[in-house]
Backbone as a ProteinNet text record, in pm:
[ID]
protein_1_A
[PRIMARY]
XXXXXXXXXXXXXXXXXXXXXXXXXXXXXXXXXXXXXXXXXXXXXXXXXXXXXXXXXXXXXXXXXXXXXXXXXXXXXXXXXXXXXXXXXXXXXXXXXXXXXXXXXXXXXXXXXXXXXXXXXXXXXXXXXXXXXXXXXXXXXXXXXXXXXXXXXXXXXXXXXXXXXXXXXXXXXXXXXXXXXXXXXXXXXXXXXXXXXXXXXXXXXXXXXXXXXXXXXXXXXXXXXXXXXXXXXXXXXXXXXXXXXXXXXXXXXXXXXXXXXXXXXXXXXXXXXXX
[TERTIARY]
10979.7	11002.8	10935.3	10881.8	10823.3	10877.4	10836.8	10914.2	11019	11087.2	11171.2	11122.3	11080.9	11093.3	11161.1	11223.6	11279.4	11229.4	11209.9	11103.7	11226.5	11274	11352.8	11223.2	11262	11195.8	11058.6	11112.1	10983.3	10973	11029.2	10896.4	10870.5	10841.6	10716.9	10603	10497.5	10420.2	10368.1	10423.7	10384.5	10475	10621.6	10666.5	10614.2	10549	10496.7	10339.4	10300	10210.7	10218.6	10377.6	10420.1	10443.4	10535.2	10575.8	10445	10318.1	10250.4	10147.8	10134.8	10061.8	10175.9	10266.2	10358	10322.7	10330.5	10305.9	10207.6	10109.7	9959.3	9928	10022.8	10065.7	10128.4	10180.4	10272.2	10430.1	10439	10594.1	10654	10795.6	10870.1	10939.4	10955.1	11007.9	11120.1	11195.3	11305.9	11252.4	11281.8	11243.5	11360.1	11426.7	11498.8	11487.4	11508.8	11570.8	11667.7	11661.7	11797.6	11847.5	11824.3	11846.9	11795.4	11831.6	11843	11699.7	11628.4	11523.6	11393	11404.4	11344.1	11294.1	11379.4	11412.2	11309.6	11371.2	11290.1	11142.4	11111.8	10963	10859.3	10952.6	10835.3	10821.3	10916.8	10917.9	10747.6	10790	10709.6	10569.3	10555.5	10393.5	10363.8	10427.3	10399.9	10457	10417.6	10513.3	10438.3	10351.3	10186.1	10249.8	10330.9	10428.5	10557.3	10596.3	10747.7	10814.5	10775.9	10833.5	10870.1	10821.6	10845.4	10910.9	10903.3	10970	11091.5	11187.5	11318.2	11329.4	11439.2	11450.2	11612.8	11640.9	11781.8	11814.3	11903.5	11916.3	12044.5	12029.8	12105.7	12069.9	12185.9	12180.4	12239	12098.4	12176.7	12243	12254.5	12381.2	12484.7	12543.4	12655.2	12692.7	12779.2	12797.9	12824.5	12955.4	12921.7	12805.1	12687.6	12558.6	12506.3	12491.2	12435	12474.8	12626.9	12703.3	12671.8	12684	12670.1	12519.9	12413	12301.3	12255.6	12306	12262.4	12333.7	12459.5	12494.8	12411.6	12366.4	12298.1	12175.1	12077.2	11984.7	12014.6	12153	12167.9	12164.7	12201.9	12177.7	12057.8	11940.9	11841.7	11721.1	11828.6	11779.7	11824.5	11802	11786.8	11663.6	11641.1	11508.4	11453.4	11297.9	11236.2	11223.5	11173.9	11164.8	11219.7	11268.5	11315.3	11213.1	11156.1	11059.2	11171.8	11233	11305.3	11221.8	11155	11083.5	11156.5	11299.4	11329.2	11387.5	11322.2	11380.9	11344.6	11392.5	11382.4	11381.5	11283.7	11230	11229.2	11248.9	11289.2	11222.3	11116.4	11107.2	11230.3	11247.1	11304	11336.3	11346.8	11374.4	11474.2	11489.7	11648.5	11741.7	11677.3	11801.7	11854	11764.3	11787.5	11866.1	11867.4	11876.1	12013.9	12061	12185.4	12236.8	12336.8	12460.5	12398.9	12404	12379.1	12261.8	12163.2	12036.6	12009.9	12081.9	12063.7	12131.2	12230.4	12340.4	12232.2	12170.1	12093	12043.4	11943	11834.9	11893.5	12060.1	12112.4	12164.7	12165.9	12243.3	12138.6	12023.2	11926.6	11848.7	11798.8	11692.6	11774.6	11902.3	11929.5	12049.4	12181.3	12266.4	12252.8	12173.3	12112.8	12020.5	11947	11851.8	11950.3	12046.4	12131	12214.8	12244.2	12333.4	12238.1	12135.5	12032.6	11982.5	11954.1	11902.7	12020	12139.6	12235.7	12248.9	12266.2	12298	12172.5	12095.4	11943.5	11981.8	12034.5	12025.4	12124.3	12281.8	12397.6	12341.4	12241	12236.6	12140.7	12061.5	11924.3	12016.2	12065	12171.7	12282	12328.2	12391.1	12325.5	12218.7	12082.1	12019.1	12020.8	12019.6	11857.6	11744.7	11664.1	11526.2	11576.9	11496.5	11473	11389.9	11342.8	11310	11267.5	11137.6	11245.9	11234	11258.3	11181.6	11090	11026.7	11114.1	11127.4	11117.8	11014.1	11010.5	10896.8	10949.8	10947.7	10987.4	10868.9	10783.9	10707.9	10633.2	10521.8	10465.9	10515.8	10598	10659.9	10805.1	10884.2	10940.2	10911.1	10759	10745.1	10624.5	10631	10577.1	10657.5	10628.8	10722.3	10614.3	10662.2	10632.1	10721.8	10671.9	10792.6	10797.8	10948.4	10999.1	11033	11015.9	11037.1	11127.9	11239.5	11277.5	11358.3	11443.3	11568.5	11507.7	11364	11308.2	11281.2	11210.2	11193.6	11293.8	11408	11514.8	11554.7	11553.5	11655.5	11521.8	11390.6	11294.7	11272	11315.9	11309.6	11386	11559.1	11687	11644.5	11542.3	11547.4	11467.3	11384.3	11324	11451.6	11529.6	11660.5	11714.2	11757.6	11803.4	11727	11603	11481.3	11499.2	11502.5	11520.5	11706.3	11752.9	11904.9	11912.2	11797.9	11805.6	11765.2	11644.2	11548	11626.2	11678.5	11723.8	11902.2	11971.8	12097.8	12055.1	11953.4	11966	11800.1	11782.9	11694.7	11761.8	11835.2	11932.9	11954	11939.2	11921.6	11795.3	11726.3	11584.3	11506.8	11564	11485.4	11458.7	11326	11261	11304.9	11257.1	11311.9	11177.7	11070.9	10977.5	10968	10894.2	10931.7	10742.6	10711.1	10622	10583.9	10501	10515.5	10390.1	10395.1	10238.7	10249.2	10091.6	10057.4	10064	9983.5	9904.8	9846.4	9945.5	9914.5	9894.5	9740	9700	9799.3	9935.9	9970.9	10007.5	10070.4	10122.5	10178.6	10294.4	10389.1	10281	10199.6	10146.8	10008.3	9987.6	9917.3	9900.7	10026.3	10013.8	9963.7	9992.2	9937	9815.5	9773.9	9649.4	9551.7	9579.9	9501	9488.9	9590.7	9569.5	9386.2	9301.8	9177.2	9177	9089	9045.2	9168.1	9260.6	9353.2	9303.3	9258.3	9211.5	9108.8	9021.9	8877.9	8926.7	9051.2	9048.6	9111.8	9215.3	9273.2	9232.4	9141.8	9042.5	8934.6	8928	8850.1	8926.9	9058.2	9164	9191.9	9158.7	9193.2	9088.8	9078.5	8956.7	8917.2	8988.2	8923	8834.2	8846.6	8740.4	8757.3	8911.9	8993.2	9141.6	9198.4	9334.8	9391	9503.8	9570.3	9610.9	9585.6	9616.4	9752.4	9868.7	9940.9	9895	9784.1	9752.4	9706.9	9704.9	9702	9840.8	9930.7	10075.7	10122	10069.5	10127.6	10054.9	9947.9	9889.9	9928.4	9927.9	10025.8	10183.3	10217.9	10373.6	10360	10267.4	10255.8	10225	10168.2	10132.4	10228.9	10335.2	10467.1	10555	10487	10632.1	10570.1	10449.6	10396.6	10390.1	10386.7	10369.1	10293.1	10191	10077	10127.7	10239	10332	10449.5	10493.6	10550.8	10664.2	10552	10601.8	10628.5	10681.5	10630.4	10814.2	10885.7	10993.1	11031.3	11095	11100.6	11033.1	10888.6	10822.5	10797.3	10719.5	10679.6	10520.6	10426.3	10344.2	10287.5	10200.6	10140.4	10020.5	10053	9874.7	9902.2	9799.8	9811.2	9668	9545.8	9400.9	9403.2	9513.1	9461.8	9496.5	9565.8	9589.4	9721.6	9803.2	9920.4	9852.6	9711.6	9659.9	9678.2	9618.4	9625.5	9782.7	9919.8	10028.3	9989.7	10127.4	10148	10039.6	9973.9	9909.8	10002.7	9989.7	10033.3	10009.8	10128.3	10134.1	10140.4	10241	10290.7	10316	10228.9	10224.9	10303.2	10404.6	10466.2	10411.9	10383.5	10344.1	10441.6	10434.2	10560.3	10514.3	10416.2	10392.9	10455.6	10541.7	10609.1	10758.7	10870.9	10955.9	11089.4	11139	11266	11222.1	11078.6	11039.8	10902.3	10994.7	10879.8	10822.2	10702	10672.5	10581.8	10573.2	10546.7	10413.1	10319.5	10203.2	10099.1	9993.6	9975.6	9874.5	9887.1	9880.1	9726.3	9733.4	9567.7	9550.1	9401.2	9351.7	9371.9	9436.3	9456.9	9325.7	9229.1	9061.8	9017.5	9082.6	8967.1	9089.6	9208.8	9313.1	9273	9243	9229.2	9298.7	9269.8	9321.4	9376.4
8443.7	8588.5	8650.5	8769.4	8837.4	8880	8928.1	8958.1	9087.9	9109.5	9269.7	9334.8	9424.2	9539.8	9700.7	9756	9837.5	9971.4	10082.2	10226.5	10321	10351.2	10485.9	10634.6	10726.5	10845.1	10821.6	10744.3	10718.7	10810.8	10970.2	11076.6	11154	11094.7	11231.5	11150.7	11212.7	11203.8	11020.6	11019	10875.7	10751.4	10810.3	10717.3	10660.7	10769.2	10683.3	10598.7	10640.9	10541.4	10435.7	10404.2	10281.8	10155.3	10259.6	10222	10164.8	10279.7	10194.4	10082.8	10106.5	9947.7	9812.2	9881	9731.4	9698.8	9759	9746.5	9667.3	9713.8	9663.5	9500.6	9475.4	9390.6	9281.4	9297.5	9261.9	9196.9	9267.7	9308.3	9343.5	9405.3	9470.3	9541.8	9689.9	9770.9	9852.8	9854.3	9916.6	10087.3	10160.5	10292.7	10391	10406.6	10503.7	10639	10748.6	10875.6	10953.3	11091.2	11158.9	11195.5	11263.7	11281.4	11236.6	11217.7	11167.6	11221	11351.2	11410.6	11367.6	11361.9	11297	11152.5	11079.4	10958.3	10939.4	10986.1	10946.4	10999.2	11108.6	11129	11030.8	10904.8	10808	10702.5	10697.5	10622.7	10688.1	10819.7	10897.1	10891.1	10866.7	10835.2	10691.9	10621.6	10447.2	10360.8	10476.1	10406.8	10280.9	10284.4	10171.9	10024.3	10041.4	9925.2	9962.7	9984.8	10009.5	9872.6	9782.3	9687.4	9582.8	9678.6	9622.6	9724.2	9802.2	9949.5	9960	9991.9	10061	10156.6	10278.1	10378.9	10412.2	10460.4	10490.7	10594	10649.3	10821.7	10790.1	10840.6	10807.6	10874.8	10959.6	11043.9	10959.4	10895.5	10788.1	10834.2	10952.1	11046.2	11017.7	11015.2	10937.8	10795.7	10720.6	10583.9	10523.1	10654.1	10574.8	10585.2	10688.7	10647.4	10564.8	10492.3	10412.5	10281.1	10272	10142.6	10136	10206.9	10207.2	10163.4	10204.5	10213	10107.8	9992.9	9879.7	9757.4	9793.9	9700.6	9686	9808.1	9814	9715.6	9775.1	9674	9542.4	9488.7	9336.8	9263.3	9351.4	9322.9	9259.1	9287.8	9312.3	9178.5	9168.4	9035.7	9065.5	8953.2	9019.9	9072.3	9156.2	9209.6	9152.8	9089.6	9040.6	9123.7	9268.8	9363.2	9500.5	9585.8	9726.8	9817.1	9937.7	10047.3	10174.1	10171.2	10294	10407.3	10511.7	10582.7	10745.4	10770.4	10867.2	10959.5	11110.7	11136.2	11267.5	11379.9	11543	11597.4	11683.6	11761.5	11947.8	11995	12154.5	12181.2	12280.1	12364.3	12422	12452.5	12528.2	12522.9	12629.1	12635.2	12552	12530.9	12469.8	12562.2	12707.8	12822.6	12828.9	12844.3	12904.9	12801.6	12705.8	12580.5	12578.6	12583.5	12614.1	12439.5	12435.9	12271.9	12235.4	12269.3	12229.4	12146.8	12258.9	12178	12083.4	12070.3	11977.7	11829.1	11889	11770.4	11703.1	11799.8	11727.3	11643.5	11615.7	11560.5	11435.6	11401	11308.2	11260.6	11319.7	11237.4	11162	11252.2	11188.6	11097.6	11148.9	11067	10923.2	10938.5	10826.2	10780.2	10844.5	10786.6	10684.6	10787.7	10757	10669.7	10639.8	10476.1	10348.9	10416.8	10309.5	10226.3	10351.4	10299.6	10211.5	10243.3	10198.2	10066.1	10074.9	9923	9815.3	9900.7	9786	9706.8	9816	9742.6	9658.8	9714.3	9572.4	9444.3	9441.3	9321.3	9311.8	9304	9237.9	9197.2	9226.8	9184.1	9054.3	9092.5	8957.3	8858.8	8893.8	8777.4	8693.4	8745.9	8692.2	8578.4	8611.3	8525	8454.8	8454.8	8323.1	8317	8396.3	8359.2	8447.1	8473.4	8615.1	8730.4	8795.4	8909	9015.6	9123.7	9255	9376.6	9451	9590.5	9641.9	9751.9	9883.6	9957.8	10005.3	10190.7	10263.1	10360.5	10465.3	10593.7	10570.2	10681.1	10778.6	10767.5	10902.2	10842.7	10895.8	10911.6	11019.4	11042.8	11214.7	11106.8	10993.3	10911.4	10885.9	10903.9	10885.5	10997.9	11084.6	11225	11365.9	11444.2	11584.1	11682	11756.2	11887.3	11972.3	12071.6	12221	12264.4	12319.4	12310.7	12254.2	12145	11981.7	11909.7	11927.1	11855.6	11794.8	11825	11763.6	11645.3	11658.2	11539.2	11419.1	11496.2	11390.5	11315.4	11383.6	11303	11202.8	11217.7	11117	11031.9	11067.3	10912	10838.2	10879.4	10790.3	10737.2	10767.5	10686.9	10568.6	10616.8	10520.9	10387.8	10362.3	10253.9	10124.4	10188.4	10090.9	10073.5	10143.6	10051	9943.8	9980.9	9861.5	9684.4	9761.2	9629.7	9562.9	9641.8	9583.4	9532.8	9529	9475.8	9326.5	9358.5	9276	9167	9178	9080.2	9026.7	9126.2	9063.7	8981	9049.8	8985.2	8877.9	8833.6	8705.4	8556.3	8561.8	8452	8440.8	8527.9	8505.2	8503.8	8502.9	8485.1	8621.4	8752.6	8871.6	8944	9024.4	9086.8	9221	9331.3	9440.5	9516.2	9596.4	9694.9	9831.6	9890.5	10054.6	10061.5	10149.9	10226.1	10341.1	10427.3	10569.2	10575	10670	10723.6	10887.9	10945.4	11042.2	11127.6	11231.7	11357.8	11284.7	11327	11225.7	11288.1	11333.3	11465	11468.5	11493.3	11486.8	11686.3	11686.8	11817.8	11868	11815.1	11879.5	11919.4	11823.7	11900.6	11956.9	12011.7	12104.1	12245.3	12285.2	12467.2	12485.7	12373.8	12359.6	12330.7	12231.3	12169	12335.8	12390.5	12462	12626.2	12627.1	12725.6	12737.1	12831.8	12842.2	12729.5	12688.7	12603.8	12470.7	12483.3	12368.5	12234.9	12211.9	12064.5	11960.1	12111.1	12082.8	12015.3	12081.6	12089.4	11906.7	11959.2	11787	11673.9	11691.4	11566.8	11550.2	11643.6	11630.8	11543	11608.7	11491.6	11387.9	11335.3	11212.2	11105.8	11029.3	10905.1	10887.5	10821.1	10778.2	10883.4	10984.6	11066	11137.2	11071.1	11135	11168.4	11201.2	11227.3	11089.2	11047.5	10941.6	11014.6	10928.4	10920.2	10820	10869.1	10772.7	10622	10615.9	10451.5	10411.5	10527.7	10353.8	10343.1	10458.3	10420.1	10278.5	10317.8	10157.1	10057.7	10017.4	9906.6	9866.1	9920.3	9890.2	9852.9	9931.7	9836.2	9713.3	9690.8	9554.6	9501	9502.3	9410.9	9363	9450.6	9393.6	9316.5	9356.2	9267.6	9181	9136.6	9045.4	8891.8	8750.8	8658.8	8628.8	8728.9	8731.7	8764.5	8828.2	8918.1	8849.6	8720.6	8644.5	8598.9	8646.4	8654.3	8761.9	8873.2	9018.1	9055.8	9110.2	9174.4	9218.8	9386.4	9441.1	9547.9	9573.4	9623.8	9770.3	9841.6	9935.4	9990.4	9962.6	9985	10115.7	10176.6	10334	10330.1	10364.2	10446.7	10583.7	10636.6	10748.4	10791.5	10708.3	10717.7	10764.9	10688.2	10733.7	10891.3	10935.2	11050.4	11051.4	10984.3	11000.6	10930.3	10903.6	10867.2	10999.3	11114.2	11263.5	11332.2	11219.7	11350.4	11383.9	11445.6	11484	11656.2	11707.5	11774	11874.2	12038.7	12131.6	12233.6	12196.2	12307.8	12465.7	12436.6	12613.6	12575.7	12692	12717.9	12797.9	12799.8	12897.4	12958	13054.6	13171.3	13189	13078.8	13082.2	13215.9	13260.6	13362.3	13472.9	13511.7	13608.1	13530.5	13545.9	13499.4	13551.5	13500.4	13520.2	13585	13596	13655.4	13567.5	13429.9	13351.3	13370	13401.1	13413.9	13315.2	13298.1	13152.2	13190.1	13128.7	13168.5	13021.5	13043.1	12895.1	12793.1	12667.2	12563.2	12569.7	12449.3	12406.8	12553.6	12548.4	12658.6	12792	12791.4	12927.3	12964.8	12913.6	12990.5	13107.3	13003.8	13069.8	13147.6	13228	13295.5	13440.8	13529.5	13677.4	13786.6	13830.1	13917.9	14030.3
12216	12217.3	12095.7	12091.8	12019.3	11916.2	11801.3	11692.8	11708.8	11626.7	11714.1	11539.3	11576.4	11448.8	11493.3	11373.8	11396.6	11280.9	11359.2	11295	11298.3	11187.1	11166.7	11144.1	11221	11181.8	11303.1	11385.1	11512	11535.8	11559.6	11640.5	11585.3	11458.2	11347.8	11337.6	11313.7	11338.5	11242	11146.9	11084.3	11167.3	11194.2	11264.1	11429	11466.9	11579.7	11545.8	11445.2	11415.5	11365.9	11308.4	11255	11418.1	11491.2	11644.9	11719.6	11678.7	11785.5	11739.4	11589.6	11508.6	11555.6	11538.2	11595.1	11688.7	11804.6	11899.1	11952.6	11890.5	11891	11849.8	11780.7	11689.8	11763.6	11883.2	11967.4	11969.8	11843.8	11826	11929.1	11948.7	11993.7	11926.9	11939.2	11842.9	11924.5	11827.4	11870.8	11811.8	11838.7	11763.8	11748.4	11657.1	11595.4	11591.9	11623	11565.6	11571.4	11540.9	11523.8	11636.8	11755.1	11889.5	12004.4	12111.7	12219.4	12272.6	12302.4	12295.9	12183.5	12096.2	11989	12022.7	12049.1	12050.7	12208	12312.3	12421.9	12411.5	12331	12298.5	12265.9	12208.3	12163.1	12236	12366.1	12450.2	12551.5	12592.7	12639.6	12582.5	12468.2	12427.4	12394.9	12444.9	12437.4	12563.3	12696.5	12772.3	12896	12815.9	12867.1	12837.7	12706.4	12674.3	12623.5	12778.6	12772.5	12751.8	12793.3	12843.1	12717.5	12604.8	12422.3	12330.9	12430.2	12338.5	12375.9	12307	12325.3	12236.1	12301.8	12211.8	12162.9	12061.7	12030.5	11975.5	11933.2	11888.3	11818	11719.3	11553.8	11463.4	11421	11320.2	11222.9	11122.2	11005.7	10865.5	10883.7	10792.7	10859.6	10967.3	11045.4	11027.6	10968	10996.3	11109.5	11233.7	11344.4	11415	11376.8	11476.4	11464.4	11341.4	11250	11342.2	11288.7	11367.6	11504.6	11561.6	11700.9	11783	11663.6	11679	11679.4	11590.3	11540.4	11641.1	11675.8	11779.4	11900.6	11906	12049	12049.9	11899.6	11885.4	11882	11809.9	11794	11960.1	12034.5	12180.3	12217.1	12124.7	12157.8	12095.4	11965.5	11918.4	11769.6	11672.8	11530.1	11459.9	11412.4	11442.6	11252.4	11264.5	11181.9	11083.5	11081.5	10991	11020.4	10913.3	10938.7	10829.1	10875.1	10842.3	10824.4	10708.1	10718	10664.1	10767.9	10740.8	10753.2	10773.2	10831.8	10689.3	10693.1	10562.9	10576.6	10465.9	10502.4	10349.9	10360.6	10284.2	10310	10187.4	10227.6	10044.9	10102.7	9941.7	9870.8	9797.9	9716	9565.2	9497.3	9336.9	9307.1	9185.1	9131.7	9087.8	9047.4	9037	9167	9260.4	9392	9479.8	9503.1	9643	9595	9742.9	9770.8	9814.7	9745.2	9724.3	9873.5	9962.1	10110.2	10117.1	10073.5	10068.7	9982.1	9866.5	9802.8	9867.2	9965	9995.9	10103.3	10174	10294	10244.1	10174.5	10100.2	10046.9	9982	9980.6	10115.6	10182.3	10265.7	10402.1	10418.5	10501.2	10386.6	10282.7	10160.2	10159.7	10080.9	10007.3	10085.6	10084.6	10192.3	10290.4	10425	10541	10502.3	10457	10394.1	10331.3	10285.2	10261.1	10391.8	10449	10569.8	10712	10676.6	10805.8	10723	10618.5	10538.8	10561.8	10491.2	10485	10663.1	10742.9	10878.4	10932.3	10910.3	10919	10828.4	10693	10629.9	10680.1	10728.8	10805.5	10889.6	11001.4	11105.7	11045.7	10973.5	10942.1	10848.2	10794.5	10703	10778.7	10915.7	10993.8	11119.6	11129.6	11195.5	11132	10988.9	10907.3	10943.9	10917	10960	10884.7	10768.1	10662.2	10771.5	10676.2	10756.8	10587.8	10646.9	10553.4	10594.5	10497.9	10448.3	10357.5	10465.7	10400.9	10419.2	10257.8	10258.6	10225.9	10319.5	10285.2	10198.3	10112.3	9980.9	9961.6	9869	9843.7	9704.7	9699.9	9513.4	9488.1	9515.2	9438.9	9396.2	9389.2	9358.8	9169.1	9173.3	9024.4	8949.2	9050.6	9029.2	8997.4	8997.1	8982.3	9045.5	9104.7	9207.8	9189.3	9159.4	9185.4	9305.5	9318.2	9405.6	9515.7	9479.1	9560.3	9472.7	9395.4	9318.3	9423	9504.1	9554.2	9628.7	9657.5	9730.5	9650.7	9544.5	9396.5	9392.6	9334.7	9301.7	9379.1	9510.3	9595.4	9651.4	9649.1	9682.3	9552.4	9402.4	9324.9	9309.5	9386.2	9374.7	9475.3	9557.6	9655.2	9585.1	9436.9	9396.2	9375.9	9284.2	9243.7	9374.1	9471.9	9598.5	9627.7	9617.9	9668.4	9606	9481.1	9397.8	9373.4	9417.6	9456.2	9592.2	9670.7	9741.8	9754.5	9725.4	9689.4	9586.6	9525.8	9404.7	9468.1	9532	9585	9787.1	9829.5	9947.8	9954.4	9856.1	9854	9903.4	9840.9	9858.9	10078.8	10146.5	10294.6	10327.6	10226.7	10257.5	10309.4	10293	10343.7	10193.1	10209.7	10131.4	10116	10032.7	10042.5	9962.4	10011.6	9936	9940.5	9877	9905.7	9920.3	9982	10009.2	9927.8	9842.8	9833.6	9847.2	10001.3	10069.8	9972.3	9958.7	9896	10046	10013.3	10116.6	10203.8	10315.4	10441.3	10502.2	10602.3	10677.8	10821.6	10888.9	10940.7	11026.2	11129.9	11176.8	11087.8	10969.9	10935.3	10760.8	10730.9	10624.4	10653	10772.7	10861.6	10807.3	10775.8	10745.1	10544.3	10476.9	10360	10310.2	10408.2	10392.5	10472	10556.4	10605.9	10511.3	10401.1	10319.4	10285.9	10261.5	10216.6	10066.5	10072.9	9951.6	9884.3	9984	9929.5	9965.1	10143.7	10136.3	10088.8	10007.2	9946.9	9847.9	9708.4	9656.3	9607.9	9735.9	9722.9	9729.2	9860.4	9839.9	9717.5	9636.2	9515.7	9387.4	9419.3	9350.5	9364.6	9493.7	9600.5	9518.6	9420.6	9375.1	9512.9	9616.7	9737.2	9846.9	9826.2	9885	10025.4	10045	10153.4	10157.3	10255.3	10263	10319.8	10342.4	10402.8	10559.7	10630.5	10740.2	10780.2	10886.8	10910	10935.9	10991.5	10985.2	10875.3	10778.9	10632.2	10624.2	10640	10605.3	10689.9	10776.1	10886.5	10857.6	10824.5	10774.4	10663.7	10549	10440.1	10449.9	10519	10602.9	10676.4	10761	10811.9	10739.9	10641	10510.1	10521	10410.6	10358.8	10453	10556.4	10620.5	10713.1	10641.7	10709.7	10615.3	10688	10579.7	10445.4	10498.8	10384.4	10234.4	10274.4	10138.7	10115.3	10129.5	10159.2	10037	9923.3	9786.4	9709.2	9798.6	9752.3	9757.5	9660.8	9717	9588	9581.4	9471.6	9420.5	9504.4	9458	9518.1	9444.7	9510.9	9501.9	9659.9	9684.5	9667.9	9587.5	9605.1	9731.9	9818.2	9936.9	9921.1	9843.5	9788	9759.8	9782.4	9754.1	9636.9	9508.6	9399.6	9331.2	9445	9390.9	9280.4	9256.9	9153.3	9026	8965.4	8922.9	8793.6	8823.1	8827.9	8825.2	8867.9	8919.5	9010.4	9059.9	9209.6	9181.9	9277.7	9331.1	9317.1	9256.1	9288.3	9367.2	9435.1	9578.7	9550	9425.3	9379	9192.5	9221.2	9008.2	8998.3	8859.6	8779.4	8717.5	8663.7	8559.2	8428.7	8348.8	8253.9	8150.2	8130.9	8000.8	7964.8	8054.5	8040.5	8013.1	7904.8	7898.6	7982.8	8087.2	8138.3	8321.3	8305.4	8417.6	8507.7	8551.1	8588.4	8727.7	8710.8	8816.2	8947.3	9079.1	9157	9230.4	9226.2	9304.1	9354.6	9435.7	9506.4	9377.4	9368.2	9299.8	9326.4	9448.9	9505	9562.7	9564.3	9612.1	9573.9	9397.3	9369.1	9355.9	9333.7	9303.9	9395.6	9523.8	9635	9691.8	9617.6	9667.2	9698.5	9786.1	9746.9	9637.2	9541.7	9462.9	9489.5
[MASK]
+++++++++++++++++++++++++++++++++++++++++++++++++++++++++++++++++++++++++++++++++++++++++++++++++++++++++++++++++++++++++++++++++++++++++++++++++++++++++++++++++++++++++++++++++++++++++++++++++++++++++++++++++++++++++++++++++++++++++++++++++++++++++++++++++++++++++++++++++++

C-alpha cells in the first residue's frame, strides 16, 4: 500500500499544490480543510486520482473536528507524513486590531497547528512505525512587517513547537520541520503583487531573480519528508529566493517624522505611486 500523507489548508492555492506533488509522487493523501465545500473542491480538481485522494472538513480551531477528523483518517491507515499548511492572516495595526483578530491568528496559527500535529504524532507513535511533520510557518517567523504583526508572532511561536517536537517525539522515530516560504506568487497575494511597480520591485529584492511559486513550496516539503532528509529534524528550512536575506519586504511604510501623527503609505512600489 502506498504511503498515506496528510495536507492541512488543501484548497488554497499552495495546499493543492502540496496535494497534487503527492500525488504525483504516488502517495495517497488525505486532504484537509475547514468546510465541507472547501474540502470537496480539492477532490474536484484531482479527481483523475480519486482513487488516492480523500477529502475531510475540519475546522482545526475545534478539537472535536480535529478528533473526529483524524479518526476518520486512522481508518484510512497511519499516515507516513503530515503538511500542516493551514493558517490565516489579516492586516492590521497594533493600536488598532481588535482582541478577536488577534485571537484568530492564535487559534488557527498556533493552537490549530498544535492540535492537528499532535493528532498526527498519536496516530504515528501508535503505529510504531516513524513518520515527518512539516510546518509551513512563514519567513515573516524571523522577519517583521508592519501591520502583520499578529501573523509574525504566532509563525515564530510556531519554531519552538517544531523543535519540541522534534526533540520529545524522536524517540518513536518521527521527525518534526518547519518550512518558512517567502512571496509566493499565488491568487491570494494577487491584489499586492499587481499594485504598479511592486512586483518589479520585489523580484529585484528576490537574489534568485524570481518570486516562489507553490511548487517550490511542495518540493521542499517532499524533501523533508522524504528519506533523503532522514537526518533532518528540528529545523527550519527558508524557500524564500533569498529574499529574508534583506528582511521581510515592505508592503506598507510609516511616516514616523512627524511626532504623535504617524502616518501609513505603500512600501514596494512607493516610487512608481501617483502623487
Amino acid at each position: 500500500m502506498s504511503d498515506l500523507v496528510v495536507v492541512t489548508g488543501a484548497a488554497g492555492e499552495l495546499g493543492r499544490a502540496l496535494v497534487g506533488h503527492y500525488l504525483s509522487l504516488g502517495c495517497r493523501v488525505a486532504a484537509l480543510d475547514r468546510t465541507e465545500d472547501q474540502a470537496a473542491s480539492v477532490a474536484g480538481a484531482a479527481d483523475h486520482q480519486a482513487d488516492r485522494l480523500r477529502v475531510f472538513a475540519a475546522d482545526q480551531t475545534r478539537p472535536e473536528d480535529v478528533d473526529r477528523a483524524w479518526t476518520a483518517i486512522a481508518g484510512w491507515g497511519v499516515p507516513r507524513a503530515l503538511i500542516a499548511n493551514a493558517g490565516y492572516a489579516k492586516f492590521g495595526g497594533f493600536l488598532d486590531m481588535p482582541a478577536a483578530t488577534f485571537r484568530r491568528h492564535v487559534d488557527v496559527n498556533l493552537t490549530g497547528t498544535f492540535l492537528t500535529c499532535q493528532a498526527a504524532a498519536r496516530l504515528m507513535a501508535r503505529g510504531r512505525s516513524g513518520g515527518s511533520i512539516v510546518v509551513v510557518a512563514s519567513n515573516l517567523a524571523e522577519n517583521h512587517a508592519d501591520q502583520v504583526g499578529a501573523y509574525c508572532v504566532t509563525k515564530a511561536a510556531l519554531l519552538p513547537l517544531v523543535r519540541t517536537m522534534a526533540a520529545e517525539l524522536g524517540v518513536y522515530r518521527i521527525r518534526a520541520n518547519a518550512l518558512l516560504p517567502g512571496v509566493v506568487d499565488t491568487a491570494m497575494t494577487a491584489p499586492m503583487l499587481s499594485a504598479e511597480g511592486v512586483r518589479d520591485e520585489l523580484v529585484g529584492l528576490t537574489p534568485a531573480g524570481r518570486l516562489g511559486t507553490p511548487s517550490d513550496v511542495a518540493h521542499a516539503a517532499a524533501f523533508l519528508t522524504s528519506e533523503e532528509a532522514g537526518w533532518i529534524t528540528g529545523a527550519a528550512l527558508t524557500v524564500d529566493g533569498g529574499q529574508g536575506i534583506y528582511g521581510q519586504p515592505r508592503w506598507i511604510a510609516q511616516d514616523r517624522s512627524v511626532p504623535f501623527e504617524p502616518t501609513w503609505g505603500p512600501g514596494l512600489g512607493a516610487d512608481h505611486q501617483p502623487t
